[in-house]
One Martini backbone bead per residue (centre of mass of N, CA, C, O) as a GRO file, in nm:
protein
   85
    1UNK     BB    1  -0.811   0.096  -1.706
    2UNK     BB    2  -0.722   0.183  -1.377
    3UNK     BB    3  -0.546  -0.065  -1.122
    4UNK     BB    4  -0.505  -0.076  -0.804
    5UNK     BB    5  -0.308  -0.146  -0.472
    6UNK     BB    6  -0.411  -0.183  -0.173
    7UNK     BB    7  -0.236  -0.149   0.222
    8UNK     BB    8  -0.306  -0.207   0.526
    9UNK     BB    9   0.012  -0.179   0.810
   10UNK     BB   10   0.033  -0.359   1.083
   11UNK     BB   11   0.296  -0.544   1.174
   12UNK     BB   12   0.375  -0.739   0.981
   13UNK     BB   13   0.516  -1.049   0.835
   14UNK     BB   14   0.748  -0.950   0.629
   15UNK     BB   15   0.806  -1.180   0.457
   16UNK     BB   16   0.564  -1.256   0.356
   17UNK     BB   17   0.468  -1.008   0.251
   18UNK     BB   18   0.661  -0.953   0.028
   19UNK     BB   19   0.579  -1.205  -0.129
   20UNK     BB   20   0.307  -1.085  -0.190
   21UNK     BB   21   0.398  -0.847  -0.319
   22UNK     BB   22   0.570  -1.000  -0.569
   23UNK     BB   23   0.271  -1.095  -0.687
   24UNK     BB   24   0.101  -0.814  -0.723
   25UNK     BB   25   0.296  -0.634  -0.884
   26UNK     BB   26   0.241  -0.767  -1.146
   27UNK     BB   27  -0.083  -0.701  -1.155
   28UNK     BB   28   0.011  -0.338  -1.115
   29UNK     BB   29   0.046  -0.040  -1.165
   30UNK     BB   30  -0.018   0.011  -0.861
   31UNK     BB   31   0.113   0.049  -0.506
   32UNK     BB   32  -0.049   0.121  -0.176
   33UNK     BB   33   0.071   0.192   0.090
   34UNK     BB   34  -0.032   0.208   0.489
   35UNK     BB   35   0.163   0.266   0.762
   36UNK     BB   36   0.052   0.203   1.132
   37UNK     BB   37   0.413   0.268   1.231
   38UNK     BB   38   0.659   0.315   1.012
   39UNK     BB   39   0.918   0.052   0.967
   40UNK     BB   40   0.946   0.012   0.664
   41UNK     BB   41   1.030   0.222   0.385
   42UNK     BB   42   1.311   0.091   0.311
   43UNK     BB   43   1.157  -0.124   0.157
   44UNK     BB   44   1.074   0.084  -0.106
   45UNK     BB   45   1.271   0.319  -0.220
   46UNK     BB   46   1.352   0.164  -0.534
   47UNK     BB   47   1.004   0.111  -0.594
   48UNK     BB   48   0.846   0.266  -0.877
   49UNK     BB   49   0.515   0.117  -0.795
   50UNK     BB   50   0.547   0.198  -0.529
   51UNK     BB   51   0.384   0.344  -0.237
   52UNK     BB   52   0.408   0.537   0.036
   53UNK     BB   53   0.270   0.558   0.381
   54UNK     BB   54   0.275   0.789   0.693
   55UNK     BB   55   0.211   0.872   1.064
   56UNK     BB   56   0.388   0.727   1.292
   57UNK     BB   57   0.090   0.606   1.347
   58UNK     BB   58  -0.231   0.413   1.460
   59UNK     BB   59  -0.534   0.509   1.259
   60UNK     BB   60  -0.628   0.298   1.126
   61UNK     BB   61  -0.786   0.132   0.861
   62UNK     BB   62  -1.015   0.328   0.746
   63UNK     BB   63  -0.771   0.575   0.753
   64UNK     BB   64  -0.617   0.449   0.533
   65UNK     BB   65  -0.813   0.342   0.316
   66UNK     BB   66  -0.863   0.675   0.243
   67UNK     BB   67  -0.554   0.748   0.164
   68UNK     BB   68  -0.550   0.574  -0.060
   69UNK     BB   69  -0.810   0.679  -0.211
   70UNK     BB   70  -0.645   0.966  -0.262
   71UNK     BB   71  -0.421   0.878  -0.419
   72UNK     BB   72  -0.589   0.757  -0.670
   73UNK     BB   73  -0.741   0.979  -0.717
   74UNK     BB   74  -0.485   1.148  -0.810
   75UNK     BB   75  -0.383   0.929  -1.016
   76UNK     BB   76  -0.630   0.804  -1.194
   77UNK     BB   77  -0.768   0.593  -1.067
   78UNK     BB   78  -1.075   0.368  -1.090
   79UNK     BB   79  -0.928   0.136  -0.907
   80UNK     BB   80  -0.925  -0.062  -0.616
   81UNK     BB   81  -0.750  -0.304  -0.429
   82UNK     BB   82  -0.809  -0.430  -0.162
   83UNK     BB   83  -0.559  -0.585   0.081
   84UNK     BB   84  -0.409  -0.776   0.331
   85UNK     BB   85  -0.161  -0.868   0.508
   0.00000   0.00000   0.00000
């Protein structure tokens, strides 16, 4: 069974943010983020297992979390477990 995690993300305290993601990272074999401003994604270019998407600008937490789940169908995850930033 396949499970990722997704993040739905509007201006984060940066900090914060990534050390709970350094803890979840360890968790799922692959992590979809959904930024609803777009000025994090050089935080992510390196990271082989996080997924980074954007259309810089806010369309709101449900369009994120569709988009999430889109990308998850696609990839052929059964499971997405949402959190919060």
């Amino acid at each position: 069974m396949k499970i990722a995690a997704g993040f739905v993300l509007y201006r984060p305290n940066k900090v914060r943010f990534l050390e709970c993601l350094q803890i979840v990272k360890k968790q799922f074999e692959e992590i979809i983020i959904f930024d609803n401003v777009g000025d994090m994604g050089y935080l992510f270019q390196e990271s082989n297992n996080i997924i980074y998407i954007t259309e810089q600008k806010n369309k709101g937490i449900a369009y994120g979390l569709n988009q999430i789940m889109k990308r998850a169908q696609n990839d052929n995850f059964n499971w997405v477990v949402t959190l919060d930033q």
